[in-house]
N, C-alpha and C positions, 0 to 999 in steps of 0.2 A: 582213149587212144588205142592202139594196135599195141599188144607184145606177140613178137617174134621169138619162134622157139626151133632154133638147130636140132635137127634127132627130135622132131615132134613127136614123131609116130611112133617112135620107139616102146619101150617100157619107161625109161625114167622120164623123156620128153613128156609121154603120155599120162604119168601122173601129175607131172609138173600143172602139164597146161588143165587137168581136172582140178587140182587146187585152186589157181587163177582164179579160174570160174566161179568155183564155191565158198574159197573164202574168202578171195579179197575181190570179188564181184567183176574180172574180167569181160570186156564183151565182146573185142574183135581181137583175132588170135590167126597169125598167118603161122604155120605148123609144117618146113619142109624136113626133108629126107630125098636120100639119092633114089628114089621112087617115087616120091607124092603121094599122089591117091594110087598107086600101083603096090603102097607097100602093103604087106599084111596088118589088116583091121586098120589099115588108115579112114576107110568110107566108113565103118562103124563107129571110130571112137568121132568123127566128125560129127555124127548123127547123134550118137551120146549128148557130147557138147552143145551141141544145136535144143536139144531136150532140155537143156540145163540154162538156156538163155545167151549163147555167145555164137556170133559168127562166125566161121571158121573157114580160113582156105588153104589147103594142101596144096604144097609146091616142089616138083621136083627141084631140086638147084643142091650143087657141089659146091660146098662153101667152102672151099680150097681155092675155088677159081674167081679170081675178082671183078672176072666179067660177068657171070654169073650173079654176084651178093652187087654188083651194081642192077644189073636189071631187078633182080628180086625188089631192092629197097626202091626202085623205080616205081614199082606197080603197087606199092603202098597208097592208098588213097589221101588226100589230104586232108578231108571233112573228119580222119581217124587217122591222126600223124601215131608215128613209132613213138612209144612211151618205155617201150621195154624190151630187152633183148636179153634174151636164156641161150645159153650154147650147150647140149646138152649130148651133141653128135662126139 
């Protein structure tokens, strides 16, 4: 399944979602911030994770806004339904 992580890109987001990966063998990981791939090291830690064995998609979205966390959980695929949700924003 997909875990979702609020404040992916951050610092705490960003070790979060490296644990997933490595010790309980996450492999798709949707990781927003009020930037996405815009924030700083968001396209590096993606590429980390990617080296590590897990998918990964950086999404700008304000999860304040319930139009927004509706679309976001929209574009979740279903072959890799949400198994987990971190808030870490």
């Amino acid at each position: 399944g997909t875990v979702l992580i609020t404040g992916g890109t951050g610092g705490i987001g960003a070790h979060l979602a490296r644990h997933l990966v490595t010790e309980h063998g996450a492999r798709h990981l949707v990781l927003t911030s009020r930037r996405g791939p815009d924030a700083e090291g968001a396209i590096e830690l993606a590429e980390e994770l990617s080296e590590l064995g897990a998918e990964t998609t950086l999404t700008a979205c304000d999860v304040a806004d319930p139009a927004n966390i509706t679309t976001l959980l929209a574009s979740i695929p279903a072959e890799h339904p949400l198994t987990g949700i971190v808030h870490a924003a």
